[in-house]
DRENLUM-695707 format. One record per residue (C-alpha): residue number from 1; x, y negated, z; residue in one letter. Coordinates in steps of 0.25 Angstrom, whole numbers, padded with zeros to 4 digits. Example, Ala and Ser with C-alpha at 12.3 -4.5 7.8 and 13.67 -1.06 7.14 Angstrom:
+-----+-------+-------+-------+------+
|  nr |  east | north |    up | rest |
+-----+-------+-------+-------+------+
|   1 |  0049 |  0018 |  0031 |    A |
|   2 |  0055 |  0004 |  0029 |    S |
+-----+-------+-------+-------+------+
//
This chain:
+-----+-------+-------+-------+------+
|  nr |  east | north |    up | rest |
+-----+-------+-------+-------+------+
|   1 |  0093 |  0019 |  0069 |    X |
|   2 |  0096 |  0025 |  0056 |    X |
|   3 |  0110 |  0018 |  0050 |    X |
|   4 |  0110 |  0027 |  0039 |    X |
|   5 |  0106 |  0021 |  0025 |    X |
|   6 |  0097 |  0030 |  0021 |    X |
|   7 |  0084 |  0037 |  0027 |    X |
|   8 |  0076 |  0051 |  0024 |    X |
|   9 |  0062 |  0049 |  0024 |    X |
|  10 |  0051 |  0059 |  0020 |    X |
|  11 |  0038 |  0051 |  0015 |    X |
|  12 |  0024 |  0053 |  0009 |    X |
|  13 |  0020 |  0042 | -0001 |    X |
|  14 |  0005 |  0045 | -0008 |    X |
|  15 |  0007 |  0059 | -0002 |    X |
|  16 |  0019 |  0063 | -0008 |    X |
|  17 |  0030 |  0066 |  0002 |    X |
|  18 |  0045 |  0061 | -0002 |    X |
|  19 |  0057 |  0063 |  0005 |    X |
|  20 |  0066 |  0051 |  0002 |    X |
|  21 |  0081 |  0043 |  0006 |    X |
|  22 |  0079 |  0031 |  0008 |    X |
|  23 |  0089 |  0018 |  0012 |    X |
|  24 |  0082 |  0012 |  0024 |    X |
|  25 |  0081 | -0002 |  0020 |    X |
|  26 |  0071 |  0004 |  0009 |    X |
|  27 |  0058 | -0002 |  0012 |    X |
|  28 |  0045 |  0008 |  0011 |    X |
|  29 |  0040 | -0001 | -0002 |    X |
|  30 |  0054 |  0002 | -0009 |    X |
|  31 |  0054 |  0016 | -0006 |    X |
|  32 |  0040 |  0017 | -0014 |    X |
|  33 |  0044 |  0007 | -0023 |    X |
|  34 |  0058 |  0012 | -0028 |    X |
|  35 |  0060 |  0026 | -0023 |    X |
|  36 |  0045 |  0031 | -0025 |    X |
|  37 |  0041 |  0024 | -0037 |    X |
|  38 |  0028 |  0018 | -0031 |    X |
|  39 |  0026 |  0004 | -0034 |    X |
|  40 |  0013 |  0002 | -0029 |    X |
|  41 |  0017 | -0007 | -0017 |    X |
|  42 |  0023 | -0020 | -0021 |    X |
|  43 |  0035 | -0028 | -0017 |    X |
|  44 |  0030 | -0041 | -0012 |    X |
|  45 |  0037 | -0049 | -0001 |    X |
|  46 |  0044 | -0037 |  0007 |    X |
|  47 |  0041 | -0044 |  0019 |    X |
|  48 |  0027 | -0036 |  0021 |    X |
|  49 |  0020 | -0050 |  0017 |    X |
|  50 |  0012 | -0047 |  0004 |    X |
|  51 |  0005 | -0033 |  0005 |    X |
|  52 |  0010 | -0030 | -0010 |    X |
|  53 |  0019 | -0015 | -0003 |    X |
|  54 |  0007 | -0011 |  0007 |    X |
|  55 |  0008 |  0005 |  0007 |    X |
|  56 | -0001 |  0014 |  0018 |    X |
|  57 |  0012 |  0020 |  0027 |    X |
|  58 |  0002 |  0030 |  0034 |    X |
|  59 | -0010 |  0024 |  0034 |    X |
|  60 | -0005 |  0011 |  0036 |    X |
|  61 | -0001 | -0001 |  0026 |    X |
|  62 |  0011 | -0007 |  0026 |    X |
|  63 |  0019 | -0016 |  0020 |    X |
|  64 |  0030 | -0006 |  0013 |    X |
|  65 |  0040 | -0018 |  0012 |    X |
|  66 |  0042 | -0017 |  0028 |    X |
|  67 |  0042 | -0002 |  0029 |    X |
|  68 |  0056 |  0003 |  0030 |    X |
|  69 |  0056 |  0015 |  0023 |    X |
|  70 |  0066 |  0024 |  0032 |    X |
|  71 |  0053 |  0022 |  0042 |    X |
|  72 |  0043 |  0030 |  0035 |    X |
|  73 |  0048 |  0043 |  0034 |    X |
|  74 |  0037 |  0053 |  0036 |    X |
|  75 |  0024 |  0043 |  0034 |    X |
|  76 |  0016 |  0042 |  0023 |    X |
|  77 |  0014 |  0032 |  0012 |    X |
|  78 |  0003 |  0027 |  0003 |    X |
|  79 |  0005 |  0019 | -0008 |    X |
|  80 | -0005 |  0012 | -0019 |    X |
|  81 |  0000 |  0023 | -0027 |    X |
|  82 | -0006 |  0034 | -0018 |    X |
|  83 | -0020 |  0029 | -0018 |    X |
|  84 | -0024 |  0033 | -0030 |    X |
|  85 | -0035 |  0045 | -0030 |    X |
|  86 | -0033 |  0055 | -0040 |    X |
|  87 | -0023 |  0046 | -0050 |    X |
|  88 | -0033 |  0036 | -0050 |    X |
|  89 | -0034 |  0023 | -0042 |    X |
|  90 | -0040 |  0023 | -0030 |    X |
|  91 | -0052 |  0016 | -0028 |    X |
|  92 | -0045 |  0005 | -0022 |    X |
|  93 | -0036 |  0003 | -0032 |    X |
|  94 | -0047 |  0003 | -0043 |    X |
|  95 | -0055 | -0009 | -0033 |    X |
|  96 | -0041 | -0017 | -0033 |    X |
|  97 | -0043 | -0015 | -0049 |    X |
|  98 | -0058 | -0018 | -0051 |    X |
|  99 | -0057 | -0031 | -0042 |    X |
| 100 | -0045 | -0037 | -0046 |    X |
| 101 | -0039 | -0036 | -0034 |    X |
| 102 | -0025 | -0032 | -0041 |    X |
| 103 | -0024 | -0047 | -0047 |    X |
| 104 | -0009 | -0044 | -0050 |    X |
| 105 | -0008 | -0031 | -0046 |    X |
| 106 |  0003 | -0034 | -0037 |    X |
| 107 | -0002 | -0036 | -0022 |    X |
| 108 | -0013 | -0025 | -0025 |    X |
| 109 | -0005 | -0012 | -0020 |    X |
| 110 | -0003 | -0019 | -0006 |    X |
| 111 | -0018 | -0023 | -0006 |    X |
| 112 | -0023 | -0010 | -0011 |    X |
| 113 | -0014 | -0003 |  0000 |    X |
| 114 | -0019 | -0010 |  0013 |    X |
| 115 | -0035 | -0010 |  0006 |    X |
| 116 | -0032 |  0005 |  0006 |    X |
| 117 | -0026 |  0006 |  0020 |    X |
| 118 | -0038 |  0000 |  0024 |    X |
| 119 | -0050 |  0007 |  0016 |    X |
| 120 | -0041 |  0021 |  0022 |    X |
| 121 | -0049 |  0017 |  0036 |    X |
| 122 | -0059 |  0006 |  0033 |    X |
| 123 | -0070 |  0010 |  0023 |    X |
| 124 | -0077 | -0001 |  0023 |    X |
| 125 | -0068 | -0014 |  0029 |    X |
| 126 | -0073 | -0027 |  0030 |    X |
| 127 | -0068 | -0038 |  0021 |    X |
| 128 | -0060 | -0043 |  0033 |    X |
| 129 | -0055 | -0028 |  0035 |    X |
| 130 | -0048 | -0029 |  0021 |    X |
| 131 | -0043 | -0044 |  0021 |    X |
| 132 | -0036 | -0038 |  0034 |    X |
| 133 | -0032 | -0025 |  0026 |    X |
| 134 | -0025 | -0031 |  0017 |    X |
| 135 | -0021 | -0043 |  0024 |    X |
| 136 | -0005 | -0039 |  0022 |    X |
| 137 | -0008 | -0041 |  0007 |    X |
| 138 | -0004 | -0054 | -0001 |    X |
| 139 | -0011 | -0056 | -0014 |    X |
| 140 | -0001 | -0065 | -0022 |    X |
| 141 | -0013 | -0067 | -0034 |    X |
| 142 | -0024 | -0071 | -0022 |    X |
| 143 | -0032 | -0060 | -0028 |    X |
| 144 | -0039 | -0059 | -0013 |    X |
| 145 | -0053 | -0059 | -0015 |    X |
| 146 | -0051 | -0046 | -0026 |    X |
| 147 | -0042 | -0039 | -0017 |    X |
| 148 | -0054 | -0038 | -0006 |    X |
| 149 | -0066 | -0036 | -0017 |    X |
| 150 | -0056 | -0024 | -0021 |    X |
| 151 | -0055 | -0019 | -0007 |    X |
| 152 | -0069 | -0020 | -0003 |    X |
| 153 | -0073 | -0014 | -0015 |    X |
| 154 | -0062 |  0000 | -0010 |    X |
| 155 | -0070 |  0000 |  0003 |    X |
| 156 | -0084 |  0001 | -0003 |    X |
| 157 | -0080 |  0013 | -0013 |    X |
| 158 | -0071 |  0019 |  0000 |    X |
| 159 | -0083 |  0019 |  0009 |    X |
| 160 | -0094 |  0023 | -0001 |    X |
| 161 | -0084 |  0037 | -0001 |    X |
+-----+-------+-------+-------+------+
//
């Protein structure tokens, strides 16, 4: 057990390594939010309820509010910001746009990054395949129904490539 109050950890975050102090009660969504400047994943509930911080640690998603930071040393994180292709959004990003599925915006990172988590090893999922994707997710403004069209219209552009 480490009693000191600091931690060394070496990351990659959207492929770009850093090397970084940290205390160890920094959660992994503080660490992104306040130390790295990317505020791509919400702070919700921070009690992994809502969906709103959900980042891919590896290739899994997480809620980043339960994620100690002094845990992660050596893994890799992806971030809504580091989904983008070429500078642009990606095509999933631009679905969440074209559909509505961004109602207020704030819920739509978490959504986007388990939709993306998914569509990473599923092609072409079911409809019950993405309600179970994004399942972790809460939606406060019930914007459900485009939050699916969004995300079946990702997987048809993802398996016609």
């Amino acid at each position: 057990m480490n009693l000191d109050k600091t931690t060394d950890i070496n990351i990659i975050v959207n492929k770009k390594r850093y090397s970084i102090t940290i205390d160890n009660r920094t959660t992994l969504l503080m660490l992104l939010r306040e130390k790295l400047d990317l505020t791509g994943a919400k702070r919700g509930c921070d009690r992994g309820e809502c969906g709103s911080c959900t980042v891919l640690l590896g290739s899994k998603s997480v809620n980043s509010c339960q994620v100690l930071a002094c845990s992660i040393d050596g893994k890799e994180i992806l971030t809504l910001e580091g989904i983008s292709e070429k500078g642009e959004l990606s095509f999933l990003q631009k679905s969440f746009v074209r559909n509505d599925g961004t109602q207020c915006g704030y819920c739509a990172p978490g959504f986007i990054m388990s939709a993306y988590s998914l569509l990473q090893t599923n092609y072409s999922p079911s409809e019950e395949q993405i309600k179970d994707s994004i399942s972790g997710n809460l939606c406060r403004c019930n914007s459900y129904h485009t939050i699916l069209e969004a995300i079946k219209l990702a997987s048809k552009q993802s398996s016609d490539e």
